[in-house]
C-alpha positions as CSV (number, residue, x, y, z in Angstrom):
1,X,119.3,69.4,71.6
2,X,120.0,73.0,70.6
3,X,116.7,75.3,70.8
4,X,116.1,78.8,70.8
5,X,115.4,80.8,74.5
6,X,113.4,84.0,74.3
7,X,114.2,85.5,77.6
8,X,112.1,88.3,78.7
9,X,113.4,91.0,80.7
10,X,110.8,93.4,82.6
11,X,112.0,96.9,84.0
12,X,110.6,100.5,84.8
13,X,112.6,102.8,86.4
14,X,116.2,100.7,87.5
15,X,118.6,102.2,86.3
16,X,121.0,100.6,89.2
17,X,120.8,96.9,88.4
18,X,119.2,96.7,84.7
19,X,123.0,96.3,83.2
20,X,123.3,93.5,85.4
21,X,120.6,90.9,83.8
22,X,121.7,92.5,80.4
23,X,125.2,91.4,80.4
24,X,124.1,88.1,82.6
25,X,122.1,87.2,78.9
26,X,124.8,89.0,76.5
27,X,127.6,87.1,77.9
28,X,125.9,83.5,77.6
29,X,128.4,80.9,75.5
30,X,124.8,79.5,74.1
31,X,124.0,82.3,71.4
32,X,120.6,80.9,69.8
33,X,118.9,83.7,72.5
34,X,116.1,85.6,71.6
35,X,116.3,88.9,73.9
36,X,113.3,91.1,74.7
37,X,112.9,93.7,77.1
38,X,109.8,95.5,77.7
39,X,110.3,98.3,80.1
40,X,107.5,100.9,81.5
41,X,108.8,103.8,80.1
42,X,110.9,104.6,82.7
43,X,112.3,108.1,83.3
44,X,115.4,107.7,85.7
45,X,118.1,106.9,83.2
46,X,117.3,103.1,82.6
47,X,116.8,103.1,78.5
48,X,120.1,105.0,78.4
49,X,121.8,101.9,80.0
50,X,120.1,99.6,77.7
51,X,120.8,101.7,74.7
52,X,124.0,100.7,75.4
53,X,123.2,97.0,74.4
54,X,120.8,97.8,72.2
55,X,123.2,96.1,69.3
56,X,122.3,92.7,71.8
57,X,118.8,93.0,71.8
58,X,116.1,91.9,69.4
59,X,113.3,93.9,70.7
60,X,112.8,96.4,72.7
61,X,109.3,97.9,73.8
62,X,109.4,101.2,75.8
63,X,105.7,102.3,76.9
64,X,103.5,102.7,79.5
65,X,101.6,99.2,80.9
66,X,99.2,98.0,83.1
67,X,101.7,96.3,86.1
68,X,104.1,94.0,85.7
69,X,102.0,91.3,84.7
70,X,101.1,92.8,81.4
71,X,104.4,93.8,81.0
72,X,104.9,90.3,80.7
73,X,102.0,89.4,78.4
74,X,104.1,91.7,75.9
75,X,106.9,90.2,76.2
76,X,105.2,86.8,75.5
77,X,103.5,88.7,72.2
78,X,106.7,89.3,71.0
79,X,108.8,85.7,71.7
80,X,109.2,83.9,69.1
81,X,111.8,81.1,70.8
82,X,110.8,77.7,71.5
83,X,111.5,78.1,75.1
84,X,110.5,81.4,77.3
85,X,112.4,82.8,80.2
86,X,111.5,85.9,82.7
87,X,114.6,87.3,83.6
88,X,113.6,90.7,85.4
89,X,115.6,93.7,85.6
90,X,118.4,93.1,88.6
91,X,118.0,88.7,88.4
92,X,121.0,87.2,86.5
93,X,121.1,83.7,84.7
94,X,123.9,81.8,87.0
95,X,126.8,81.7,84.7
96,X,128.1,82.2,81.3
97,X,127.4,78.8,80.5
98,X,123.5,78.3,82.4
99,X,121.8,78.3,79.1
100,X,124.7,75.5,76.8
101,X,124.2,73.5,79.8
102,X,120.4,73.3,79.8
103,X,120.1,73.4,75.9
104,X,122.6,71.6,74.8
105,X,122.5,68.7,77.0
106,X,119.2,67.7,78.0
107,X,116.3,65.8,75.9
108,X,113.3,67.8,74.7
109,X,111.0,68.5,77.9
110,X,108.0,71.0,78.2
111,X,109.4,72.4,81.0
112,X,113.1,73.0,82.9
113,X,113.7,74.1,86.3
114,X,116.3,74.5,88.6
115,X,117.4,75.8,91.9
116,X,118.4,80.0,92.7
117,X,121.2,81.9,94.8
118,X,119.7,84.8,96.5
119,X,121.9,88.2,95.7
120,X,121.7,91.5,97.9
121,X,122.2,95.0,96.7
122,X,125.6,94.8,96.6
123,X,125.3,91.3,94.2
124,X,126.6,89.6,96.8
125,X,125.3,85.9,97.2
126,X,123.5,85.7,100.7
127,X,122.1,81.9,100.1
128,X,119.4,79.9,98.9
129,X,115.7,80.5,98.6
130,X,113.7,79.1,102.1
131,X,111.7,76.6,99.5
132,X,114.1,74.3,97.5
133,X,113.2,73.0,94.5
134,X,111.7,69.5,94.6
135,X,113.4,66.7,92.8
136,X,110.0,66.3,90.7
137,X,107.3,68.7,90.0
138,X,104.1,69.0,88.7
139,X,101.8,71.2,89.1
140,X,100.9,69.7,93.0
141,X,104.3,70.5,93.5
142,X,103.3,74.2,94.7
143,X,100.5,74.1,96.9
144,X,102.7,74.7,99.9
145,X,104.3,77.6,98.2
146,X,106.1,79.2,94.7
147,X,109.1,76.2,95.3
148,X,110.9,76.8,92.2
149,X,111.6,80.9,91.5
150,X,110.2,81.8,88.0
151,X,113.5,82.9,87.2
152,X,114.8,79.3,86.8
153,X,112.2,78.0,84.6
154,X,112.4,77.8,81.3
155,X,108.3,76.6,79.5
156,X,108.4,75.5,76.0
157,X,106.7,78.2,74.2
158,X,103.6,76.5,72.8
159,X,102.7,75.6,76.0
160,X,102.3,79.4,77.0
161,X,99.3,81.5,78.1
162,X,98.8,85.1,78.7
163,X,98.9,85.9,82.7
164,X,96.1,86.6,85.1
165,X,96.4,90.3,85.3
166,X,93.7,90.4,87.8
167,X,96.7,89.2,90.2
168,X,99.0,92.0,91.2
169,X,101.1,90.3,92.7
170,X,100.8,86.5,92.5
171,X,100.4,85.9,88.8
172,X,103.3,84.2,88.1
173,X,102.5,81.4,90.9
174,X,99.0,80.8,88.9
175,X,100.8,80.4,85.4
176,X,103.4,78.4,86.5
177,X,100.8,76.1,88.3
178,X,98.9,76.5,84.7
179,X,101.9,75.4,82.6
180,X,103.0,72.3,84.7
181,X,99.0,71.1,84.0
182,X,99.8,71.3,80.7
183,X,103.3,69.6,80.8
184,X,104.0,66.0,79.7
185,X,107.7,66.5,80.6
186,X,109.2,68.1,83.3
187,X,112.9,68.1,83.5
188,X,114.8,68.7,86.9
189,X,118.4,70.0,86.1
190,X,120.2,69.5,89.6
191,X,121.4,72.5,89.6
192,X,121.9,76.4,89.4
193,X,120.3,78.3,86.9
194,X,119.9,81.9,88.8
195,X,120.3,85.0,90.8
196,X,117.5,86.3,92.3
197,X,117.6,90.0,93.7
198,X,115.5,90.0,96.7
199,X,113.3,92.7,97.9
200,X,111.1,92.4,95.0
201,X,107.7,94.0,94.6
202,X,106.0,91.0,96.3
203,X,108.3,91.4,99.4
204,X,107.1,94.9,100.1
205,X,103.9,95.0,99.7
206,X,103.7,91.2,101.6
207,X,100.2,91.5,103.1
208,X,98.7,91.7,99.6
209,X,100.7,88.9,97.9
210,X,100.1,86.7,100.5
211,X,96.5,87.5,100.2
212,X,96.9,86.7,96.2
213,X,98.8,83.2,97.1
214,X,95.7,82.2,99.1
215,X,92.8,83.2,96.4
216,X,95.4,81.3,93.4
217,X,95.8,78.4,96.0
218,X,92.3,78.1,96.5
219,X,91.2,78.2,92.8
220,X,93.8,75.2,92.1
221,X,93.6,73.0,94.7
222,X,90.1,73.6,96.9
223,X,89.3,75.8,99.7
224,X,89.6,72.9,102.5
225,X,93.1,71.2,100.9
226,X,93.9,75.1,100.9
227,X,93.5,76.0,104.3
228,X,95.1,72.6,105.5
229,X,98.4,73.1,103.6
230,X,98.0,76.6,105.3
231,X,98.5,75.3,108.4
232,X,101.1,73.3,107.5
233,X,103.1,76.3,105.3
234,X,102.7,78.4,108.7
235,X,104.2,75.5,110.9
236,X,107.0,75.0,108.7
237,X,107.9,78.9,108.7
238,X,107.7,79.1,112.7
239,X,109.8,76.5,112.8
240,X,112.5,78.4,109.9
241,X,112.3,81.3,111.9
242,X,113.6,79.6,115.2
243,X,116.4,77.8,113.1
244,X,117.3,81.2,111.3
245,X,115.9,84.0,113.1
246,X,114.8,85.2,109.5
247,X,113.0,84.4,106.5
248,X,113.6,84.2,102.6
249,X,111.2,83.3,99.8
């Protein structure tokens, strides 16, 4: 199956790692990409750097927004690809060949996931994310916790719905529990798909994302289920710190 891949790319003001996730989409062997980047109309030197690409991508919106979240909702205005990425400024697909291997190989599914390498600063690769992905989801799947990073999955287009802007922080955990109600077909790929920069905007202002998790955990699944699993999510971390002596999303 050969498909096109709008992949979204948010930034404001990173002018440090943006050229990274550009020429982590540029340099893809699977061409049929659709590349948008919205960016907050940053001042630091960032749209210089993408100027430099701007040959490589097909839109580019430069203005003022409402958080991240509606950055986003732009991006999904603009997409036009039957299957949607977010690949924000600093993440990186995996390899050259992330998107052939997904798109070229694999039988029409509503959604795709896979698993992540957390990156440092320096790009380095520093390990895995705490929660691995499970070998089937649904939209269950994540009521102990955001178990697959957004960055490695790829939701058919049609299936898409604005985000929840009224979450700062946590959105993306409500629309990905959204989208995998709506899928028929969810496709586990056993592998690789991304780089995740840590020390996102959710790890440092932690207090109020967790606070977000909770209220999108609730809505989903009950305020009883949602306080059990709770419980159980706060178990499982005191027993990760005392293996590891530190934690990673």
């Amino acid at each position: 199956m050969v498909a096109k891949v709008s992949i979204i790319t948010i930034v404001y003001n990173n002018v440090k790692d943006i050229e990274y996730t550009i020429q982590s989409v540029i340099k893809q062997s699977f061409h049929d990409i659709e590349y948008i980047i919205i960016d907050g109309a940053s001042n630091d030197g960032t749209l210089d750097v993408i100027e430099r690409y701007r040959e490589h991508i097909d839109i580019l919106v430069s203005e003022k927004d409402d958080g991240i979240y509606d950055a986003m909702n732009k991006g999904l205005a603009h997409a036009t690809g039957d299957y949607v990425l977010f690949l924000n400024s600093g993440d990186e697909l995996f390899s050259t060949n992330t998107l052939k291997t997904i798109f070229e190989k694999n039988d029409d599914a509503d959604i795709y996931y896979g698993e992540t390498k957390l990156i440092d600063e320096n790009r380095n690769i520093i390990g895995d994310r705490r929660h691995r992905a499970p070998k089937e989801l649904n939209w269950q799947s994540f009521k102990y916790g955001m178990n697959v990073c957004h960055q490695a999955i790829y939701v058919k287009r049609q299936l898409t719905e604005p985000y929840d802007t009224q979450y700062q922080l946590s959105a993306d955990i409500d629309w990905v529990i959204r989208m995998a109600k709506k899928a028929s077909k969810i496709v586990n790929l056993n592998e690789y798909v991304a780089r995740y920069l840590v020390g996102g905007m959710s790890q440092q202002r932690h207090k109020q994302s967790l606070i977000e998790r909770y209220n999108v955990f609730k809505k989903h699944y009950g305020f009883i289920p949602t306080l059990f699993n709770h419980a159980i999510i706060a178990c499982r971390l005191a027993i990760y710190r005392l293996k590891n002596g530190k934690t990673r999303d």
